[in-house]
N, C-alpha and C positions, 0 to 999 in steps of 0.2 A: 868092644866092651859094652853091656847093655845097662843102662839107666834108665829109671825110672823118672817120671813128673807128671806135675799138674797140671792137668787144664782143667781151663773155666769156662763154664757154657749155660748161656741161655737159652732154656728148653721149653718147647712151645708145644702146651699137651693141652686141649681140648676138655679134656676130662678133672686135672687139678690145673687149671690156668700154667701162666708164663711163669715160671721160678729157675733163680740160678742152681747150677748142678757141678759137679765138681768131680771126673775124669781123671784115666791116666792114659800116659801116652809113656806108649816104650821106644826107645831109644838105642840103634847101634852103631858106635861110631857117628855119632850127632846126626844119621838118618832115621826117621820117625818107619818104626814097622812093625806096630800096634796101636791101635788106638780106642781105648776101653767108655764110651760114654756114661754119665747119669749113674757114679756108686755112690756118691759121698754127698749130703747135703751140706755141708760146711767146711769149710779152709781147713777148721783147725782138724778133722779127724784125715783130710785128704792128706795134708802135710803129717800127722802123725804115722799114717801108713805108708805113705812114701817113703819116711824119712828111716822107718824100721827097714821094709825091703832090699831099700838099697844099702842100708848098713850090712843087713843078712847075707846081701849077695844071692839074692833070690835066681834060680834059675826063671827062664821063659817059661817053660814046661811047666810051671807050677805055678803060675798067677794065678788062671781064672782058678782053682784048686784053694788058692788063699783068699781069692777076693770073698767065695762061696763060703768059706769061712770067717771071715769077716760080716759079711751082710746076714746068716745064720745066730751070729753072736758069741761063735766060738772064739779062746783064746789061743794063739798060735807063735 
């Protein structure tokens, strides 16, 4: 079964200094086999799309497709 979560990561850019960054990480059967760095600058919109996707039932196939949507500003 595939789920979705958060990770948290301190991101060291040269160009906008060190800031935390906020990740997904998919999941099958509690083995990690995706790992999306640097979409969300904040907990609360990371957990808010997480919390949609995995409600949705998102397939694999269509993350990067919603994340693109998401960082775009579309509603989905």
């Amino acid at each position: 079964m595939i789920e979705y979560k958060i990770i948290e990561e301190k991101i060291q850019d040269p160009k906008f200094g060190d800031h935390m960054s906020f990740g997904i990480c998919v999941l099958n059967d509690k083995e990690e086999i995706v790992k999306i760095s640097d979409v969300f600058e904040n907990a609360e919109n990371a957990i808010h799309f997480v919390d949609k996707i995995n409600a949705e039932g998102l397939e694999l196939e269509h993350l990067d497709a919603v994340i693109e949507d998401y960082l775009l500003g579309y509603s989905w």
